[in-house]
C-alpha positions in Angstrom: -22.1 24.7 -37.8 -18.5 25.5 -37.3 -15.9 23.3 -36.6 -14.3 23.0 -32.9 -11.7 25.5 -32.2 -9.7 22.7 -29.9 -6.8 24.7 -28.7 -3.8 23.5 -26.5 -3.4 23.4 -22.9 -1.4 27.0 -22.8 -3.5 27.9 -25.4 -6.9 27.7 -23.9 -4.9 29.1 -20.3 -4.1 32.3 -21.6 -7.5 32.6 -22.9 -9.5 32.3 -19.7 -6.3 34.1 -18.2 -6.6 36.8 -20.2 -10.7 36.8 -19.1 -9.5 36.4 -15.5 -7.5 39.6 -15.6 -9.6 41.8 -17.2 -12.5 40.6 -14.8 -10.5 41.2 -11.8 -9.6 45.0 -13.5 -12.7 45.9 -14.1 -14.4 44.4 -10.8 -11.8 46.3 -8.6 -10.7 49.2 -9.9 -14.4 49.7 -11.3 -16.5 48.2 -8.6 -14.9 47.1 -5.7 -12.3 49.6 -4.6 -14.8 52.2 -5.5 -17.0 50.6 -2.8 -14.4 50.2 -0.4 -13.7 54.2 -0.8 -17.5 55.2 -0.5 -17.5 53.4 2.7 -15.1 50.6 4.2 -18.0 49.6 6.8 -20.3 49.1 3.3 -17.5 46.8 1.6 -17.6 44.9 4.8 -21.5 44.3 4.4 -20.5 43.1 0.8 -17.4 40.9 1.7 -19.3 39.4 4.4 -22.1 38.5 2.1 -19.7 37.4 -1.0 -18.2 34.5 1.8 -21.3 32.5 2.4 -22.6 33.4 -1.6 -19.6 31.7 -3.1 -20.2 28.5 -1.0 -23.7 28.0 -1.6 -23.2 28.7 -5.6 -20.0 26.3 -5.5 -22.8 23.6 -3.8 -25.2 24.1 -6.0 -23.3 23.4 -8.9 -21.0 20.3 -7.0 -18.8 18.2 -8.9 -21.2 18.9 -12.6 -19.1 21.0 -14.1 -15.9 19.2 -13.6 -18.2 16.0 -14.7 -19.4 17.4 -17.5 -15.8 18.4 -18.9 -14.6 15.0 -18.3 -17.6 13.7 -20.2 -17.5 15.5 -23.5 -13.5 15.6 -23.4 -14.0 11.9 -23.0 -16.6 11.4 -25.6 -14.2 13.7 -28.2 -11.4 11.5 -27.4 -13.3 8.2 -27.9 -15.3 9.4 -30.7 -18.6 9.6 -29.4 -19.9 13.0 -31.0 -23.5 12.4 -30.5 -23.0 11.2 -26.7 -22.4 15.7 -26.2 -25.8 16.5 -27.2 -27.2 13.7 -24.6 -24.8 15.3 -21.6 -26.4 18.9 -22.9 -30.2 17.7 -21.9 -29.1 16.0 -18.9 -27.4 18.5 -17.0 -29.9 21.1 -18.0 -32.0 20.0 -15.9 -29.5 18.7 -13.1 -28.3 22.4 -13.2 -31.7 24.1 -13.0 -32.9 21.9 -10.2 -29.7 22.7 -8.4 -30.0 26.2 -9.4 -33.2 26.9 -7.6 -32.3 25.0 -4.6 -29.3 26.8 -4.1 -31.4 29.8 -4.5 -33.9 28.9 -2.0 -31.3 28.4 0.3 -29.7 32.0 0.2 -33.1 33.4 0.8 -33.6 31.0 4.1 -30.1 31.8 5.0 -30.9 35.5 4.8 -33.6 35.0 7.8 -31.0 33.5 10.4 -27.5 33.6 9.4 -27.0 37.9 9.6 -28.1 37.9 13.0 -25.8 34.7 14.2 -22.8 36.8 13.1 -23.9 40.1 14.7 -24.3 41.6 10.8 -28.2 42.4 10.4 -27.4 44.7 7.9 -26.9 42.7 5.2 -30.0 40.7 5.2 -31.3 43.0 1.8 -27.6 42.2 0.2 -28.3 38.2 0.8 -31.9 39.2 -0.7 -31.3 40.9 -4.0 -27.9 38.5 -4.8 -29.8 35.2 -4.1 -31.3 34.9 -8.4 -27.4 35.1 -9.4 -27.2 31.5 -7.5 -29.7 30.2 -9.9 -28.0 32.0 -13.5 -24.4 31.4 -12.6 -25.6 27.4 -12.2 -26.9 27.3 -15.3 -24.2 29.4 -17.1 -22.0 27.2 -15.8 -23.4 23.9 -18.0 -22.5 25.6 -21.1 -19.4 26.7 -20.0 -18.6 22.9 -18.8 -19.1 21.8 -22.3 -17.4 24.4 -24.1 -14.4 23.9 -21.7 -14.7 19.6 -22.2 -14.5 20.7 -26.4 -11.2 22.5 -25.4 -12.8 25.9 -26.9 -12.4 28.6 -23.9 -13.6 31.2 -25.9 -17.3 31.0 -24.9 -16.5 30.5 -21.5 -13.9 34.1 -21.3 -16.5 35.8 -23.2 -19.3 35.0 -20.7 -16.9 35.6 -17.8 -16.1 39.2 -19.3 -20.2 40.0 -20.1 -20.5 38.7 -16.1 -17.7 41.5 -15.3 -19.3 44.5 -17.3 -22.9 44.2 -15.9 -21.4 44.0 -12.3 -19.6 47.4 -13.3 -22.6 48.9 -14.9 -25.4 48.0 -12.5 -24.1 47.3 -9.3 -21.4 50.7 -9.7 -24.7 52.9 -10.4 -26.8 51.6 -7.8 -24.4 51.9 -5.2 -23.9 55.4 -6.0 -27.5 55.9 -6.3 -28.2 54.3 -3.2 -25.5 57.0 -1.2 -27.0 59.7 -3.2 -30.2 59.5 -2.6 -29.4 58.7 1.1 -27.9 62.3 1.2 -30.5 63.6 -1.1 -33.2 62.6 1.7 -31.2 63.9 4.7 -30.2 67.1 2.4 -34.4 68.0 2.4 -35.1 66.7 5.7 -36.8 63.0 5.0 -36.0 60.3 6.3 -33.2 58.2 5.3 -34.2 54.9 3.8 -37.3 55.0 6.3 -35.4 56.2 9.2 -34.2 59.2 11.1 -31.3 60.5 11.0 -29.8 63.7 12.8 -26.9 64.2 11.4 -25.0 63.5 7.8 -22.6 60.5 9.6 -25.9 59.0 10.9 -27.7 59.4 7.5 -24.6 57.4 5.3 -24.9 54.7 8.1 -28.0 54.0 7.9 -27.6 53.9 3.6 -24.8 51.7 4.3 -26.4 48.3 4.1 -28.6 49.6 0.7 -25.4 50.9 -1.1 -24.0 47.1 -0.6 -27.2 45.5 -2.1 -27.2 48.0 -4.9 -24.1 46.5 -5.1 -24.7 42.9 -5.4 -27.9 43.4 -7.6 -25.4 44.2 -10.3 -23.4 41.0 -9.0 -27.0 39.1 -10.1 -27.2 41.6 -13.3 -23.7 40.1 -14.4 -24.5 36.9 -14.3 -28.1 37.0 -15.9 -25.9 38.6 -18.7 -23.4 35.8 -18.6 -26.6 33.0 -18.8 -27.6 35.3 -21.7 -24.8 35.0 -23.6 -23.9 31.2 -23.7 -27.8 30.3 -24.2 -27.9 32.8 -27.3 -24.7 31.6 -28.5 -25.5 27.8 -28.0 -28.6 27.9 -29.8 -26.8 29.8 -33.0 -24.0 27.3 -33.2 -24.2 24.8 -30.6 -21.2 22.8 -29.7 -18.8 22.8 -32.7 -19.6 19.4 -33.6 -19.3 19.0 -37.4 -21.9 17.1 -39.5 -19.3 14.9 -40.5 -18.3 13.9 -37.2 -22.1 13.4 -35.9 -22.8 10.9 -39.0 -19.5 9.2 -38.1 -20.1 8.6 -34.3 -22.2 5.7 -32.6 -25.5 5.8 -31.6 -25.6 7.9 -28.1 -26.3 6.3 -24.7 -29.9 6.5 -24.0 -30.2 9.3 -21.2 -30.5 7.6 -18.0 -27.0 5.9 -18.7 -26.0 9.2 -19.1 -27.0 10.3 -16.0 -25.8 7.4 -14.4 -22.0 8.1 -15.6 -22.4 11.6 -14.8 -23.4 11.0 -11.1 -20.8 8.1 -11.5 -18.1 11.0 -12.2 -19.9 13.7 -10.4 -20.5 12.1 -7.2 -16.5 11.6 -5.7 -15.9 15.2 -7.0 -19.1 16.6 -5.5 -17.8 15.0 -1.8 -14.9 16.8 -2.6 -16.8 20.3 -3.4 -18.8 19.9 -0.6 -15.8 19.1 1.7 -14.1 22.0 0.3 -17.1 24.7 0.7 -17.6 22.8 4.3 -14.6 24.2 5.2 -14.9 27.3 3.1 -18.2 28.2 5.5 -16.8 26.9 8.7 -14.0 29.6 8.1 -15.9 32.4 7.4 -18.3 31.6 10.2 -15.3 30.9 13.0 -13.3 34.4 11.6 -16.7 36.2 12.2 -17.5 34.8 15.2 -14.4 34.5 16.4 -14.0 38.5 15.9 -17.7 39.3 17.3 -16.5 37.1 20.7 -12.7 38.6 20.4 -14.2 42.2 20.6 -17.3 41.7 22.5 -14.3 41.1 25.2 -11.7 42.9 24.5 -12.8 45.9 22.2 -11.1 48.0 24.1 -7.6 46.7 23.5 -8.7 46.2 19.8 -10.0 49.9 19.3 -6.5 51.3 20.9 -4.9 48.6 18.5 -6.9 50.1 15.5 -7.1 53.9 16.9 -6.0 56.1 14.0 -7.7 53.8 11.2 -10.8 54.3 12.9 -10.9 57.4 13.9 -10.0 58.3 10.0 -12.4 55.7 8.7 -15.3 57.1 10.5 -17.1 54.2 10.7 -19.0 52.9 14.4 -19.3 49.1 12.9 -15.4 47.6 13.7 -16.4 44.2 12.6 -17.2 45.9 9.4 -14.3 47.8 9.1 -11.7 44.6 10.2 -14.0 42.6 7.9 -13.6 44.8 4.8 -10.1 45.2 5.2 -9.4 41.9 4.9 -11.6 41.6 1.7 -9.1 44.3 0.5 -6.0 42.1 1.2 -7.6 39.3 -0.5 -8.6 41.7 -3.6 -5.4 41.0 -4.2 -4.5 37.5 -3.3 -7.3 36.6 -5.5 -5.7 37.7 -8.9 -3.0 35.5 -8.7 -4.7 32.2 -8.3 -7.8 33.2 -10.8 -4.9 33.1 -13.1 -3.8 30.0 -12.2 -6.9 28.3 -11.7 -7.2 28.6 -15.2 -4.4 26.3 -15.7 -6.3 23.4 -14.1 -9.6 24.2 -16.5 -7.7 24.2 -19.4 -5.4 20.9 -18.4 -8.3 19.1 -17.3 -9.6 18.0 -20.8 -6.1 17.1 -22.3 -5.5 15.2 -19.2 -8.6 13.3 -19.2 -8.3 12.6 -22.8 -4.5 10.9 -22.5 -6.1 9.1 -19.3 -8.9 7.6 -21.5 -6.4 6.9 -24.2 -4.1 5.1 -21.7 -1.3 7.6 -22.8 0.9 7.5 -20.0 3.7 9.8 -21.3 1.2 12.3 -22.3 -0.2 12.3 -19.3 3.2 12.6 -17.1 4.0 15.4 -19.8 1.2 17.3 -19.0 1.6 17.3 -15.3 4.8 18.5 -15.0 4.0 21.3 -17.7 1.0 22.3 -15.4 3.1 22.5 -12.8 5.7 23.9 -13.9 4.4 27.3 -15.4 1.6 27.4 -12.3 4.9 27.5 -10.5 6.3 30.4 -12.7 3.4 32.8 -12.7 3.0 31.9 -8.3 6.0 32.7 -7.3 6.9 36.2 -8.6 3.4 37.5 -8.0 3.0 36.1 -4.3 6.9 37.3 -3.4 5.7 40.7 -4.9 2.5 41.0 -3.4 4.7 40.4 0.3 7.5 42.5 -0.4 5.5 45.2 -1.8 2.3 45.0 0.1 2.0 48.7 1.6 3.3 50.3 -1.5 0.9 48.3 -3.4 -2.1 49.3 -1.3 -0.9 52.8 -0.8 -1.6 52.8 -4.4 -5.6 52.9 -4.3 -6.3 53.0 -0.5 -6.0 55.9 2.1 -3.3 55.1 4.7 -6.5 53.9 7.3 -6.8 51.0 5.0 -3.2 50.1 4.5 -2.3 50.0 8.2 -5.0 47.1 8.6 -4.9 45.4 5.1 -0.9 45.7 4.9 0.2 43.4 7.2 -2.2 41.2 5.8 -1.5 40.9 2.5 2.7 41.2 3.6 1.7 36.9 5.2 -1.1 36.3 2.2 1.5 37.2 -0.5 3.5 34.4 1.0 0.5 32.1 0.9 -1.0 33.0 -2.8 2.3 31.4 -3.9 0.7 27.9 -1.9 -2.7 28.8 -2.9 -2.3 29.0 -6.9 -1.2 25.4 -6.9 -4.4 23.8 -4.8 -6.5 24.2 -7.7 -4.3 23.1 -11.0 -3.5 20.1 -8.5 -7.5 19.5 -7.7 -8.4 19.6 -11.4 -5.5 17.1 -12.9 -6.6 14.5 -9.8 -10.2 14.9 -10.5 -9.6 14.5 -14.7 -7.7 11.1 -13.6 -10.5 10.0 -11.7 -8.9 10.5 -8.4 -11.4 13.3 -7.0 -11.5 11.6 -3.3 -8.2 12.7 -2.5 -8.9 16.7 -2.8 -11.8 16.0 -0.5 -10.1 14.5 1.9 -6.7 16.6 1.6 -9.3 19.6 1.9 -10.6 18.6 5.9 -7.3 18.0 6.8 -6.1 21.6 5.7 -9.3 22.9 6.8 -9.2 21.7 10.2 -6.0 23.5 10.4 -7.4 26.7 9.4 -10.4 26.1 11.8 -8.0 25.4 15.1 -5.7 28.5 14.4 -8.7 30.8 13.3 -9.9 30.0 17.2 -7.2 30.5 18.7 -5.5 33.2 17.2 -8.2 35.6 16.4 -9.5 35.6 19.4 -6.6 36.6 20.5 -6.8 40.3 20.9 -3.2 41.3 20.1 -3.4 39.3 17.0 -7.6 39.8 16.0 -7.7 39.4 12.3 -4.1 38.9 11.6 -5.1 35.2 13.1 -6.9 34.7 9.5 -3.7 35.5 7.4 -1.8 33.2 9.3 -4.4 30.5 9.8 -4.4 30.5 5.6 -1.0 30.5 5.7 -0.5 27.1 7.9 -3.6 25.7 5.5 -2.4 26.0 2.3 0.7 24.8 3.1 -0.5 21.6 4.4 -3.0 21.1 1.3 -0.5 21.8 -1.1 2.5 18.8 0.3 -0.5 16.0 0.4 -1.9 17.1 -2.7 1.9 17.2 -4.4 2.1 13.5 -2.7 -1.1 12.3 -3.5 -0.6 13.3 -7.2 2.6 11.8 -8.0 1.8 8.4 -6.4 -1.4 8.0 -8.6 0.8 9.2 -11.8 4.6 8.2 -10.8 5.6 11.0 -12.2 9.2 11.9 -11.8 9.5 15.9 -11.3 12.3 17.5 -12.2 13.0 20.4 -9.6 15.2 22.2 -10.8 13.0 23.7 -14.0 10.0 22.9 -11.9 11.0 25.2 -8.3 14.8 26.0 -8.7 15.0 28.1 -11.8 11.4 30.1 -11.2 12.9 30.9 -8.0 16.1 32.1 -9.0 14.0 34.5 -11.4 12.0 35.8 -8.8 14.8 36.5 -6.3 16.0 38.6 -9.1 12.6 40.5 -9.8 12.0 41.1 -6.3 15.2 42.3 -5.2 14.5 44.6 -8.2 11.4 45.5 -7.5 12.6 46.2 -3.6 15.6 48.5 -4.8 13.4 50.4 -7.7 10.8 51.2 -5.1 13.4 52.2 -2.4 15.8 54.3 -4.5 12.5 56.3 -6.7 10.4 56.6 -3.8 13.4 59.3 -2.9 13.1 61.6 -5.9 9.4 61.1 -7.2 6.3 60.4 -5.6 5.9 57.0 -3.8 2.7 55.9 -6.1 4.9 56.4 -9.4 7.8 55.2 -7.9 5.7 51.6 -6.7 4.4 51.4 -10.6 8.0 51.6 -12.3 9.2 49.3 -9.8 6.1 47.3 -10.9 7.2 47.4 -14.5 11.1 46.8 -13.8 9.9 43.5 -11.8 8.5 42.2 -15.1 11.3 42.7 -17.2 13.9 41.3 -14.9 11.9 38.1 -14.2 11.1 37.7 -18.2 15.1 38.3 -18.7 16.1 35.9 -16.1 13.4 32.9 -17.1 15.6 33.9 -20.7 18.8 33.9 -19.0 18.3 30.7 -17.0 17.1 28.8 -19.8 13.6 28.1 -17.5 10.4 28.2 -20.9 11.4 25.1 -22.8 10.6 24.8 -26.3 7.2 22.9 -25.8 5.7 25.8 -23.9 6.3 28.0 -26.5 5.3 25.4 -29.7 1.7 25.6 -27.4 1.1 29.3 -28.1 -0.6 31.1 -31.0 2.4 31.3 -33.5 4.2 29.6 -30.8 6.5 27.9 -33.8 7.5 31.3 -35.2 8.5 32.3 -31.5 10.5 29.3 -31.2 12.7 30.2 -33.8 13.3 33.6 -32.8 14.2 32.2 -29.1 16.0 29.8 -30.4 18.4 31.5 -32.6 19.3 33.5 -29.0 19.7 30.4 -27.4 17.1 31.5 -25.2 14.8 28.8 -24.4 15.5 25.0 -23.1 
């Protein structure tokens, strides 16, 4: 049995980071933007199916995982090596009990909830993505304990087998799925069981089996991902050395076990709950609020929308609004999946100086997280804004970009808000402090409720209403949660390497970015001219955090050969 690869806060980041990105690659330039081109109305059957998925996975699995981190990375800190193998059994079967509930529950939800937001079509997408509920739950134990040892490895790994079987499956059945709906138009069957009369009327009614070809290799993904960390379990198991099993104390028998991790599960679960509460009520409100927006004033929304209809060819608006946001939040979503990251990898170093009663450790760590969540936010949110047509222009014809761009231009603004909800969540929740999120969560989500009612439905404003409402919601989250934190830890943070010097940077990057694009846009063609703007972006920020003095020496010291890199910034006077 090997020994544990326990790798630094940073360290263990850029590994799930590193996962995050290539997922998010291969899911949207592989799978979802070549959904959103075979059909924007078909993306919108997906997108609206993704928003109550997530939710009722995120339920399933409550506050375990978190619980489960904080138990091992407590157990490892204390010494308790045999305690690990005693969490293992127990959440097994927490997770596959949870797992099939949260299973049942998108199959009854398929029976009542497409037809309560004027959707029908995507009852058979609900259908076939329902098992994933039930693998991702119990993927997610092993990943929980891998993540508690402070190894991310098995967790990126699984995350990256997830993304390849998504490509694989659910690329090739979509396709399938449109090409045998024009094969059976082609020689005069019917499409999918229905009539069709002409080649528009035959891809709509394919429409809603392209997005569950889709999602079945969603459900492929994550059977792969279950796979993986059950294979690799069984070979080597935890990384618990012999040595350190014969040294540790008899474990706690398993109900005490179960006790603690309800104990630690339950305050975080509240939280969860409260969070995917809100989560639903949001998706439900924007879809209902745009089926009662349009149901009265379609008319004002369809001149609004003319061109991009007309050039999406689609008859389902809802669809086509609701898939255009999914594109806009393609992108906000990298940024903070990234980020998130942060708070997974945190969480066990934190909850190990909390047990310890290392209170300069702990402060330490908090401001690091921070800090460097603060870095990688605001460059990428400022970009996404300033850049946001270009961006889109990109991958998407011009239809999509006049809906999803002044989206994304507000969202941009918001992903910088966004990133730090979750870093913040996890080092509350590894200090046993999970209440606060949930609480901090209603607020914000009440605020995104009120303006989702009265903005979208709104015809003038329609599903601008949701970028905003986001906006307002984060914002408020992110000040209490920033409050809350710092009077649990009284910590002192230090704003000008905290906000002031990533700020600086990214002023610099943008305006670079801005004038690249502008000036090269002239002379070559806009898409090249939007990728070497990209690239110049990059540089100048990485020059400036140099400049400004903003990486200090103990960010660097937690990278591989981060000692090495230290001397080499150093002797440049580079790094604080």
């Amino acid at each position: 049995m090997p020994q544990r690869n326990k790798q630094s806060f940073l360290h263990g980041a850029l590994i799930l980071s590193a996962a995050a990105i290539l997922n998010k690659i291969v899911g949207a330039l592989f799978f979802k933007i070549p959904l959103q081109r075979i059909n924007n109305s078909a993306y919108g059957y997906f997108e609206a199916v993704y928003n109550i998925y997530i939710p009722i996975y995120i339920v399933s699995t409550a506050g375990f995982p978190v619980a489960v981190s904080r138990m091992v990375s407590q157990s490892l800190a204390l010494g308790r090596y045999r305690d690990i193998r005693a969490i293992k059994r127990v959440v097994n079967r927490v997770f596959l009990l949870t797992g099939s509930c949260g299973m049942l529950a998108m199959v009854i939800a398929s029976f009542f909830y497409p037809d309560y937001v004027g959707m029908p079509n995507i009852r058979l997408t609900m259908l076939v993505m329902a098992p994933s509920v039930f693998f991702c739950c119990i993927a997610t134990a092993y990943r929980g304990i891998y993540e508690g040892s402070r190894n991310m490895i098995p967790t990126a790994i699984s995350q990256t087998l997830e993304a390849i079987g998504k490509l694989l499956f659910g690329l090739a059945l979509a396709a399938g799925a449109l090409h045998l709906g024009q094969w059976q138009f082609e020689h005069g069957f019917k499409v999918f069981g229905k009539t069709a009369e002409t080649a528009q009327q035959a891809l709509d009614i394919s429409l809603p089996y392209i997005a569950a070809g889709g999602m079945v290799g969603v459900t492929a993904g994550s059977f792969f991902s279950f796979s993986y960390l059950l294979a690799r379990y069984r070979r080597f198991g935890s990384g618990i050395s012999k040595q350190e099993l014969e040294s540790s104390p008899p474990p706690y028998p398993v109900r005490s076990i179960f006790r603690m991790l309800l104990k630690i599960a339950f305050p975080i679960a509240i939280g969860t709950l409260a969070t995917e509460l809100t989560t639903m009520i949001d998706v439900v409100s924007l879809q209902k609020s745009l089926a009662v927006v349009y149901d009265r004033h379609g008319d004002i929304i369809r001149e609004i929308y003319s061109s991009a209809i007309a050039q999406s060819r689609t008859n389902d608006v809802l669809a086509f609004l609701t898939g255009n946001r999914g594109i806009a939040m393609t992108f906000v979503n990298l940024v903070p999946n990234i980020t998130l990251t942060f708070g997974i990898s945190a969480l066990p170093v934190i909850t190990s100086a909390w047990a310890l009663k290392d209170k300069k450790q702990l402060r330490k760590m908090v401001s690091t997280v921070l800090r460097i969540t603060v870095m990688v936010a605001l460059p990428a949110g400022l970009g996404l804004s300033v850049l946001a047509k270009p961006i889109l222009n990109l991958i998407y014809e011009p239809h999509n970009v006049v809906v999803a761009g002044p989206q994304l231009q507000v969202l941009g603004l918001a992903v910088v808000f966004i990133c730090l909800v979750a870093p913040i969540n996890a080092m509350l929740q590894a200090i046993g402090r999970a209440d606060v999120p949930a609480k901090i969560v209603l607020v914000g989500g009440a605020v995104k409720l009120v303006l989702n009612v009265l903005l979208i439905q709104n015809p003038y404003i329609n599903i601008m209403g949701s970028a905003y409402s986001t906006f307002a919601c984060y914002i408020v989250m992110v000040v209490l949660s920033l409050y809350s934190l710092f009077k649990v830890v009284k910590a002192r943070i230090y704003w000008k390497s905290a906000f002031l010097k990533p700020l600086i940077a990214s002023i610099l990057c943008i305006a670079a970015a801005w004038a690249a694009n502008g000036l090269l846009a002239r002379v070559i063609s806009a898409k090249l001219a939007v990728v070497i703007a990209i690239a110049a972006a990059v540089i100048v920020y990485l020059l400036a955090l140099l400049w400004i003095k903003a990486i200090k020496r103990e960010d660097v010291l937690m990278l591989p050969k981060g000692q090495k890199i230290a001397q080499i910034l150093e002797k440049y006077d580079w790094i604080g």
